[in-house]
N, C-alpha and C positions, 0 to 999 in steps of 0.2 A: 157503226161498222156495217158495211152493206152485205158481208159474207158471202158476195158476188153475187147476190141476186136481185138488190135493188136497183133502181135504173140513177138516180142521182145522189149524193151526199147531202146537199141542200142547193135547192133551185128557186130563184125568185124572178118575178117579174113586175114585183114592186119599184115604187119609186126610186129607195134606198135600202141599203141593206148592209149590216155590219156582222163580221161573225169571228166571233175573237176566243182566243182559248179552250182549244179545244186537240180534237183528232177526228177525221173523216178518213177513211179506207176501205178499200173491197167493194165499192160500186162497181157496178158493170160500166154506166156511163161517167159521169165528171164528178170528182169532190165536190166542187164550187160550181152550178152555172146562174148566171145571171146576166138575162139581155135587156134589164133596166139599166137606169143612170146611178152615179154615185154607189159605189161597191168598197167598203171596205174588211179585208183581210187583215187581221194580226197574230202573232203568237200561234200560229197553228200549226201541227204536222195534218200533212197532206198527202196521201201515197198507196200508191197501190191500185188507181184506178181505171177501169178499163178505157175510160178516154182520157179527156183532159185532167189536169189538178184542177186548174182552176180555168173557167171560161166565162171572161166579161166581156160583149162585146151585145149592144142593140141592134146590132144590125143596120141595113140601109131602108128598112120599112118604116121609122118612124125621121122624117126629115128635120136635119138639126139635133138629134138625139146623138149624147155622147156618152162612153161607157164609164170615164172618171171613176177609174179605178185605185185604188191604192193597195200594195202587197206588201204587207213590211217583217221584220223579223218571225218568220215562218219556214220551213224546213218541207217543202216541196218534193217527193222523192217519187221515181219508180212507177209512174203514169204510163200508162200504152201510148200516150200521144203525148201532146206538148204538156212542161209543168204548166207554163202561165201562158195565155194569149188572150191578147187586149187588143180591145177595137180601137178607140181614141183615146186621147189624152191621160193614159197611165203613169202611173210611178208605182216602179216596183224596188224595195228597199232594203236592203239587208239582212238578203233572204240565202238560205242554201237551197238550191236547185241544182238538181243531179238525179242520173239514171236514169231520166225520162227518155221516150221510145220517138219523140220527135225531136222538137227543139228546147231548150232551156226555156227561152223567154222570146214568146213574138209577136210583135208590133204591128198591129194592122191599121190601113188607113190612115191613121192621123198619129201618127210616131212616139211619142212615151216615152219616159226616161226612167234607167235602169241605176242605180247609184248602191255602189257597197255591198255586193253578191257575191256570193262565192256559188259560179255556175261550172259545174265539169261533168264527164261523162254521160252526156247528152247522146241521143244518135243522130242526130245533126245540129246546126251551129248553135251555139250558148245562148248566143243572142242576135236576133236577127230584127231587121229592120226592114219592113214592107216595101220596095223599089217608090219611088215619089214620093215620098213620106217619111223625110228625115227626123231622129228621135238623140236624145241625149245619153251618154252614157258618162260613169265617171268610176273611178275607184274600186271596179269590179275585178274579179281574181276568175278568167277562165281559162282554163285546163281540161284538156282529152276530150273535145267533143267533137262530132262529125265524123263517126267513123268509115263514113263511106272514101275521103281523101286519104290518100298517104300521112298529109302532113298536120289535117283536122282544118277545119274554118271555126276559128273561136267567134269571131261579128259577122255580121256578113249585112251590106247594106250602107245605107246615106246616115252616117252617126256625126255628130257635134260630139268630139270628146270635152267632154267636162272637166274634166281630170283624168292624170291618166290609168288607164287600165292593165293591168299584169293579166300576161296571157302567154301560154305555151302550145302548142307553136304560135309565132308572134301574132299580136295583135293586129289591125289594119294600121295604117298610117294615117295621124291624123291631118 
């Protein structure tokens, strides 16, 4: 517990890094960050923190670097900023993502695929996909995000539906 006055939950900038079973909350800055390659998340609640839940992303400093991330059965909640944002090559997996003060889940650069979430009440879209940067989605359940629309933007972005995904207000067309 960072009891607000620690700066991260746990940060690495290792090659890999796995962090499973647990609880991170009340950083000032992110649950999770990590701008090495290969990140994996499991079983974890994540919430409460003043930035991200979770942030994998290398950056464009080391060329050819990818974040290959995985986020799987974890419970992401209540973040100042996004739950999860990934630089490249993500899967993030059958997760609850909700509350968060950005987006649910967001894709950057090289697109990621979202499969089996239950993403709602986000304050902006659930799941979003970086413009040029199409990513896959399937079987995800999103609801009430986006509160700055009328009518909410549950994806927002160049998605390949995998499967399809339940979403109030509707989904995009795939």
């Amino acid at each position: 517990a960072g009891s607000g006055v620690g700066r991260n939950g746990v940060a690495s900038f290792n090659r890999s890094l796995r962090v499973q079973n647990g609880n991170i909350r009340g950083f000032t800055y992110d649950g999770v960050r990590s701008i090495a390659s290969n990140l994996t998340i499991s079983e974890m609640v994540i919430a409460a923190n003043g930035r991200f839940g979770v942030f994998a992303d290398p950056g464009e400093a080391t060329p050819g670097a990818a974040a290959y991330a995985t986020v799987s059965s974890s419970s992401i909640t209540s973040n100042a900023n996004t739950g999860v944002y990934c630089g490249k090559h993500c899967r993030v997996e059958n997760n609850l993502i909700s509350g968060n003060g950005g987006n649910g889940i967001y894709f950057y650069r090289g697109g990621g695929m979202a499969l089996g979430n239950v993403v709602t009440e986000n304050f902006y879209e659930g799941i979003y996909f970086y413009p040029n940067n199409p990513g896959g989605a399937g079987n995800n359940t999103l609801t009430l995000n986006n509160f700055l629309l009328p009518n909410g933007v549950q994806m927002f972005g160049p998605v390949i539906h995998m499967q399809p995904n339940a979403c109030l207000p509707a989904c995009p067309p795939p």
